[in-house]
N, C-alpha and C positions, 0 to 999 in steps of 0.2 A: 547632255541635255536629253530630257524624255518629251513624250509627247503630251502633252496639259489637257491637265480635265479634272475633273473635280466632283464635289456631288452635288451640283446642279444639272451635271449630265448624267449619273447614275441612278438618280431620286426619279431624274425624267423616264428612263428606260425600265426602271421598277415598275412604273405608273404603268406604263405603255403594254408594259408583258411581263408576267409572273414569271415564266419558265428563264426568262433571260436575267428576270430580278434574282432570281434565287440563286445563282451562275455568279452574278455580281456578289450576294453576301457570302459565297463561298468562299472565290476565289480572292477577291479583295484588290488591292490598288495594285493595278498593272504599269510596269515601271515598259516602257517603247524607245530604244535611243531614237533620236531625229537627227540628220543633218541638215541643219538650216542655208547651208550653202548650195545654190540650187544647180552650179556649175559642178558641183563634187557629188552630188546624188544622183543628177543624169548617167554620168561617167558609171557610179557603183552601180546605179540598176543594169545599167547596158553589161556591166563585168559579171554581174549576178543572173543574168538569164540563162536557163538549163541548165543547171552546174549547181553543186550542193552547196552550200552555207559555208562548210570547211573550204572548198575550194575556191570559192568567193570572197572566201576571208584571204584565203595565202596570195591569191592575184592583188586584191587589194593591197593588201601589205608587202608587196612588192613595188606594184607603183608607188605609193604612199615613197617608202624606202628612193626610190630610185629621181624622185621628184620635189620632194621635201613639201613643197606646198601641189594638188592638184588642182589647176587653172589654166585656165584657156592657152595662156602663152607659156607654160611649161609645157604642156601637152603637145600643142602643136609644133612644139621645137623638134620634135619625134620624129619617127617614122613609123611606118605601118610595124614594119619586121622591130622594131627595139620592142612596140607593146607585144607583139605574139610571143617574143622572149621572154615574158613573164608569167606567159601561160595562158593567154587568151585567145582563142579563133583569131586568125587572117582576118574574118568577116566583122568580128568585134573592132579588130584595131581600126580598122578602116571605118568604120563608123563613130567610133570616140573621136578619132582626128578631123572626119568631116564636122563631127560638133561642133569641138574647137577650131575647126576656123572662122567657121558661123558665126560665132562668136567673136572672136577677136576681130573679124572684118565689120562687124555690127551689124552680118544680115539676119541673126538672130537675136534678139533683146530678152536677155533673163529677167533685168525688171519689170520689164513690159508681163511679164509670165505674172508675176506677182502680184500686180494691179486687175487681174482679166478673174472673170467670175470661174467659176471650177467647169463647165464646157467651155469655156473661150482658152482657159491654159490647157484641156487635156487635149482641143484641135491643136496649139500652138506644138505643143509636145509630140503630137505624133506626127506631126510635118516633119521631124527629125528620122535620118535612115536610123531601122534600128528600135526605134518605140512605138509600141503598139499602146493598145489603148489601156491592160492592165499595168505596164512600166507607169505610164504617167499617173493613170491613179494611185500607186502605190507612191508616185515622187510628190503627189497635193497631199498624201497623209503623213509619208515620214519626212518629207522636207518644209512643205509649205502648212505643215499641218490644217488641212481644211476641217471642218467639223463634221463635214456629211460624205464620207466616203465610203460606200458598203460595196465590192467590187465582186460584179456574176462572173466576172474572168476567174478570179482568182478557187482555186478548186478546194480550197485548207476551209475556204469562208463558208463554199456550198456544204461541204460533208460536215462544218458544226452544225450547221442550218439542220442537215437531215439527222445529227446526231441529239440535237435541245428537241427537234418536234415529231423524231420518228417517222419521219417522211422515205420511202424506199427509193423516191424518186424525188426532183425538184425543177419545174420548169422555170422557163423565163419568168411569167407569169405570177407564180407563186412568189417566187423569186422576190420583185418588185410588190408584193402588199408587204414583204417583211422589211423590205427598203422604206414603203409610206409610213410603215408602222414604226421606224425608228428614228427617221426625220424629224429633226435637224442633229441627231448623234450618232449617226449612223459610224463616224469614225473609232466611237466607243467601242459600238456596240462589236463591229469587226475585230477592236483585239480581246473580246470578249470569245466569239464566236472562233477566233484563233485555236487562246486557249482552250475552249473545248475541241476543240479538230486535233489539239495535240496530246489530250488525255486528264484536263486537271482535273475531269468530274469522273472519278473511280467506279468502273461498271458499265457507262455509257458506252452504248456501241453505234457503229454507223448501220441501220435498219437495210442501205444498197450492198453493200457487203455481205450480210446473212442472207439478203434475197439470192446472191450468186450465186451464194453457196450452195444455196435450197435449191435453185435452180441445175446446176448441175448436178446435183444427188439425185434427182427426183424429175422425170420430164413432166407428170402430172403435175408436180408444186410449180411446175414454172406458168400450169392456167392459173394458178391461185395468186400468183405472186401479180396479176397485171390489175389486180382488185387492192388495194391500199389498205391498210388495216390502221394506219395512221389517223386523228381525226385531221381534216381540213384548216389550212392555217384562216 
């Protein structure tokens, strides 16, 4: 299952902004798997923090293996030490388990999560040890799929941001007009903004990156570099 959208969301964010339109007619329909189980997307973000994609793939697929289905009462059948035997932090297993008991005792309600507007689930979610506030955003876009989720945490999102508009820098601030400006697709417009973080527009460069550079070649280019040559979003 991917993440749904269509072009009623991409017609919108053409309208909205050239530089992100022209991103869209390049790259074309961005396929996102989702897990819509919201008990097995907690578990895989919490398995997925600091750790690379390969390594959050083979721990996965180890519980996965070792559990057959992952749920609350498989889970907490465990112990701490069985999860770190698959290669996760002490600190991780112990937080998955406290999940799952949450769960299974009923002091935490994943459908309740479901029904709550997108700040009511991302408080609910970071009441849990273990999720801060970028995990649950990323669990309302690839599990609950929300439609407006543009997340300042996440760092892949900020350097497309400074990579589409040439910005050397990107505060909160700035930040939040390119969040108004993409509302209510913001979830799009993020795996768009991915894509470019990860290289699909050939040439684009990240503008903080050559500032660095400028900067350490050069102590005079570093007074120049606090002047932005970007125009203003």
């Amino acid at each position: 299952m991917y993440f749904s959208y269509g072009e009623r969301e991409t017609e919108y964010l053409r309208r909205k902004d050239k530089r992100l339109g022209a991103v869209i007619e390049r790259v074309g329909h961005i396929e996102r798997a989702v897990d819509p189980d919201l008990f097995s997307a907690v578990v895989h973000h919490i398995v997925g923090q600091q750790v690379s994609m390969r390594a959050q793939a083979t721990i996965w697929s180890r519980l996965r293996a070792a559990l057959g289905e992952v749920s609350a009462q498989t889970v907490a059948a465990l112990d701490a030490e069985a999860l770190r035997g698959m290669g996760m932090s002490l600190r991780k297993a112990e937080y998955i388990l406290d999940f799952a008991r949450r769960v299974q005792s009923g002091e935490f309600d994943l459908e309740a999560v479901r029904r709550m507007d997108d700040g009511q689930a991302i408080a609910a979610l970071t009441s849990l040890r273990g999720v801060g506030v970028w995990t649950a955003e990323m669990i309302l876009l690839f599990c609950l799929q929300r439609p407006d989720v543009l997340s300042y945490d996440d760092l892949a999102i900020r350097r497309g941001l400074r990579m589409l508009y040439r910005h050397k820098a990107l505060d909160r601030e700035r930040f939040e007009r390119y969040r108004r400006r993409y509302s209510p697709c913001g979830s799009v417009a993020s795996l768009y903004l991915w894509a470019v973080a990860c290289g699909a527009i050939e040439g684009l460069t990240d503008p903080a990156a050559q500032a660095r550079v400028t900067e350490t070649a050069s102590p005079r280019a570093t007074l120049k570099s606090t002047d932005p040559a970007a125009p203003r979003a």
